[in-house]
C-alpha positions as a printed NumPy array, in Angstrom:
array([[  1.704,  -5.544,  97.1  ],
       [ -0.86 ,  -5.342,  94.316],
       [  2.022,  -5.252,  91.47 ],
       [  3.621,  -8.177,  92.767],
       [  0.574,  -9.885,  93.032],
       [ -0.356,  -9.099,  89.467],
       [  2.799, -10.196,  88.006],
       [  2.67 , -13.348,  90.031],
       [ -1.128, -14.155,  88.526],
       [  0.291, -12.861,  85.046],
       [  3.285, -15.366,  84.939],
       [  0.401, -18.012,  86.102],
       [ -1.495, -16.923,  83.558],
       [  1.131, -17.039,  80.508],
       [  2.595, -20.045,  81.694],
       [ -1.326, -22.206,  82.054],
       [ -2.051, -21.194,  78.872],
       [  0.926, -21.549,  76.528],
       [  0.909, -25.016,  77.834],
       [ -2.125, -25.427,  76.13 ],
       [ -1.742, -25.536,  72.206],
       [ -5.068, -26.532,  71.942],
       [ -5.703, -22.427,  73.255],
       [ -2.947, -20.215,  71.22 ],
       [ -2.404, -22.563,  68.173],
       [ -6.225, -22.109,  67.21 ],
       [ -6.719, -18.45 ,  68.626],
       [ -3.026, -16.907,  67.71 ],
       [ -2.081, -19.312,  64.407],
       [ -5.23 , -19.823,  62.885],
       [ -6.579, -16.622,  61.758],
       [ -3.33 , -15.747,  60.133],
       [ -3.382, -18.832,  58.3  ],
       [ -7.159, -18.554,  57.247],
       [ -6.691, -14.925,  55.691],
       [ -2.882, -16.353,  53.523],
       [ -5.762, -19.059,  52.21 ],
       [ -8.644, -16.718,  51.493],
       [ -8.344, -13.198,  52.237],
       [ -4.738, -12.837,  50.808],
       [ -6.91 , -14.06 ,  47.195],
       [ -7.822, -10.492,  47.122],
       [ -4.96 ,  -8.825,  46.59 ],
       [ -4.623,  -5.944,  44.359],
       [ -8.48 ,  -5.74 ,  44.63 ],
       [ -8.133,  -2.108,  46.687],
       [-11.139,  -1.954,  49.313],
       [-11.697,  -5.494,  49.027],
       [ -8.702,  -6.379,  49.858],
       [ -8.477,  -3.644,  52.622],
       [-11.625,  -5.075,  53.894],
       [-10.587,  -8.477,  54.23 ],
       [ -7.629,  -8.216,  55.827],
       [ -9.685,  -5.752,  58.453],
       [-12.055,  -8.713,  58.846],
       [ -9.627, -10.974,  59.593],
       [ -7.914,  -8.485,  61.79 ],
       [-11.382,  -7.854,  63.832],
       [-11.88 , -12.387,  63.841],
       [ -8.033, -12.454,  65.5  ],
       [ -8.888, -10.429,  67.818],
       [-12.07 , -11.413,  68.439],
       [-11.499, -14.908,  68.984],
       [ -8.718, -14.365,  72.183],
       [-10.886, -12.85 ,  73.449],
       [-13.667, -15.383,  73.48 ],
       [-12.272, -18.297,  73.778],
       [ -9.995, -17.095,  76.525],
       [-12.64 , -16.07 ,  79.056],
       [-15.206, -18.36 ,  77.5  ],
       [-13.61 , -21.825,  78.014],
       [-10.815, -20.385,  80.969],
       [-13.88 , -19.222,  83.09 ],
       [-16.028, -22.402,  82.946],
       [-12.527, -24.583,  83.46 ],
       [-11.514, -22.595,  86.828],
       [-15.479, -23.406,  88.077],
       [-14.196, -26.916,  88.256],
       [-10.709, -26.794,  89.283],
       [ -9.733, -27.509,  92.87 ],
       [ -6.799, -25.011,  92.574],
       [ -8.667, -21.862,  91.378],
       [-11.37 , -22.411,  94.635],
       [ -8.635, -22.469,  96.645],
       [ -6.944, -19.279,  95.325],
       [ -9.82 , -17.237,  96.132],
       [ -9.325, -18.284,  99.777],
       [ -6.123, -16.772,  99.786],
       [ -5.492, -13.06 , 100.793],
       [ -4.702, -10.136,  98.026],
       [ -6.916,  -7.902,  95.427],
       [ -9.783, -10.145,  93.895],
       [ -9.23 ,  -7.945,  91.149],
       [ -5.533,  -9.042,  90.433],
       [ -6.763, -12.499,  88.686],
       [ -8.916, -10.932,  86.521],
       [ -6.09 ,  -8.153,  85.101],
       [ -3.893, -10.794,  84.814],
       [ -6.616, -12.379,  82.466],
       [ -7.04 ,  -9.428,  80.301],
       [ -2.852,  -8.714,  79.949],
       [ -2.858, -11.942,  78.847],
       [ -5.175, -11.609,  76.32 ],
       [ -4.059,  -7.955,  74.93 ],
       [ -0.688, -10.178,  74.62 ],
       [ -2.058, -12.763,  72.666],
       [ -4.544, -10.717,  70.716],
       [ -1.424,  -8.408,  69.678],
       [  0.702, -11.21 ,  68.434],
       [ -2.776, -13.004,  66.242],
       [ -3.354,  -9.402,  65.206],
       [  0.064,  -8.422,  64.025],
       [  0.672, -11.543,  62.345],
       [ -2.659, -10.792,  60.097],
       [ -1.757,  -7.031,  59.421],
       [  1.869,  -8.56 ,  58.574],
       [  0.408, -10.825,  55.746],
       [ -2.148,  -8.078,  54.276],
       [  0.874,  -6.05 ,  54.111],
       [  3.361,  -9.027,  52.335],
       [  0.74 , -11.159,  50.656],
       [ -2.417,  -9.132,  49.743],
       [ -0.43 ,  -5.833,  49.153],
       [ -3.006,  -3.559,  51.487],
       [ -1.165,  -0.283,  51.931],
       [ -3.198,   2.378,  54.131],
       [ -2.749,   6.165,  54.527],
       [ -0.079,   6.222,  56.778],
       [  1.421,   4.719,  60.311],
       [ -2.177,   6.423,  62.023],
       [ -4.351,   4.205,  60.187],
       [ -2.632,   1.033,  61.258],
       [ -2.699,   2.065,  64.918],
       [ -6.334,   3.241,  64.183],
       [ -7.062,  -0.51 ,  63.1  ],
       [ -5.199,  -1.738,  65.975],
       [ -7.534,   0.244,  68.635],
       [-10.327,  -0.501,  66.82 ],
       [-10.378,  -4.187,  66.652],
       [ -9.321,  -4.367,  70.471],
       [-11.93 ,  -2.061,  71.301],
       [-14.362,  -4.558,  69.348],
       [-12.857,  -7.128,  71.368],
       [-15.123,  -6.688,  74.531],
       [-18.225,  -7.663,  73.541],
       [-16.711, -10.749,  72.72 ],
       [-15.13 , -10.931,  76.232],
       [-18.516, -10.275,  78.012],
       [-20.155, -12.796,  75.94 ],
       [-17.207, -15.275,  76.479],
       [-18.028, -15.08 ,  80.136],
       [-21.236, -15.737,  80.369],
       [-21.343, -18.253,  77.925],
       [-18.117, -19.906,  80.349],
       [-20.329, -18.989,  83.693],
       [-23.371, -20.857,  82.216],
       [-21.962, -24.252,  81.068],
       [-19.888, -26.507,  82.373],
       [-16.329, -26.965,  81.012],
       [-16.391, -29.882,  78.735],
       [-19.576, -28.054,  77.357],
       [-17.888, -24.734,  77.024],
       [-15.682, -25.628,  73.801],
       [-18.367, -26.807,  71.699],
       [-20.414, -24.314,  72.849],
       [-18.348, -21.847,  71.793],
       [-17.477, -22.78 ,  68.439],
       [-21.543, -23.444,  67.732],
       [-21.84 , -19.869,  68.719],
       [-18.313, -18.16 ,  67.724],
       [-17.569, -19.967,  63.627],
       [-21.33 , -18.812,  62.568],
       [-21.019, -15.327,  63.868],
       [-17.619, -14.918,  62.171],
       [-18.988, -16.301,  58.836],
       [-22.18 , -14.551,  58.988],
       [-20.602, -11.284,  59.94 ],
       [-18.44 , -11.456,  56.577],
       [-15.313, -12.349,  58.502],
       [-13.864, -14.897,  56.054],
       [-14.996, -12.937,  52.76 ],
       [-16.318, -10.11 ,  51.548],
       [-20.092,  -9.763,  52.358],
       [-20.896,  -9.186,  48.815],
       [-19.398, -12.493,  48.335],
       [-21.827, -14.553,  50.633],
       [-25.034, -16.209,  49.243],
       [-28.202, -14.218,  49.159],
       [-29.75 , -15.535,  52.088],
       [-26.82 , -15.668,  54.303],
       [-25.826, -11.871,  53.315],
       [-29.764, -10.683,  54.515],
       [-28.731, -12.108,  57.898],
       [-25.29 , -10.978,  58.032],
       [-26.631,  -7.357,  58.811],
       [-27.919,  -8.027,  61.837],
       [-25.056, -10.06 ,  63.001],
       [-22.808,  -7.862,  65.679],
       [-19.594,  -9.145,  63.893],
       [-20.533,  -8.009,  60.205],
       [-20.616,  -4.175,  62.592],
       [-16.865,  -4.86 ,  63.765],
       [-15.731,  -5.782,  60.194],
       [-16.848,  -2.735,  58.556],
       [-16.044,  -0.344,  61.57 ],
       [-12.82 ,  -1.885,  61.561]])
């Protein structure tokens, strides 16, 4: 009973949100494209270049995670449909694994595409296969911070507020955390911040 009910929310899920380009083309496109146009300028630089496409990796990742249960929660707190749901029998729980399959999924395929291009167009080679599944936990496990802080941002505001809400709180994180270039490469004053920035911990654990 609980499987079926999971798959059922899951294909709701997949199906709600890849009508939205607006949600994957940013989230699942986007960082891919933003490391061929600046991180991939590193390559043959060694750790830099290992650095920045393991920033870029963590941002991916990062970002489904955020804007998914950021701007999804805040939406289904004024939809008619999702109040309804809850009236209906099954696992309360079901809804919310659906959520977080769905964003593994989409994390996977930004994240992949990003490791893909460090590998083709910045020439990053690591130790061996470990180290890429190594990256691959790590990022995801960096991932649910951002989750947590995507839902209560999307449980606080409403949900036209919740997209510009997030990006005023998600693009300076990810630049002040050193997630578009190198820290070393940021100006003086923006680098003294960029310590204390949860992000710039991600990029360099990752």
């Amino acid at each position: 009973m609980i499987l079926h009910q999971l798959s059922a929310e899951l294909a709701l899920v997949l199906r709600v949100l890849l009508r939205q380009p607006g949600f994957w083309v940013p989230t699942v496109l986007f960082p891919a494209m933003l490391y061929s146009f600046f991180g991939a300028g590193l390559a043959g630089q060694g750790p830099a270049a290992a650095y920045a496409m393991a920033a870029f990796a963590v941002y991916a990742v990062l970002g489904v995670g955020f804007y998914q249960f950021g701007v999804t929660v805040a939406q289904d707190r004024a939809d008619p449909f999702i109040r309804w749901q809850r009236l209906l029998p099954g696992s309360a729980l079901a809804p919310w694994a659906a959520r977080v399959l769905a964003a593994i999924g989409f994390s996977a395929v930004a994240l992949l595409l990003v490791l893909a291009l460090g590998k083709a167009l910045g020439g990053v080679v690591l130790a061996d296969a470990q180290a890429w599944v190594r990256l691959i936990i790590v990022t995801h496990c960096a991932a649910l911070p951002a989750t947590l802080l995507g839902i209560a941002l999307g449980s606080l505001v409403s949900a036209r507020a919740a997209v510009p809400l997030a990006n005023l709180v998600f693009l300076p994180l990810a630049y002040l955390g050193g997630l578009w270039m190198p820290p070393q490469l940021l100006p003086d004053a923006v680098a003294a911040l960029s310590v204390w920035t949860p992000t710039r911990a991600m990029a360099e654990l990752a």
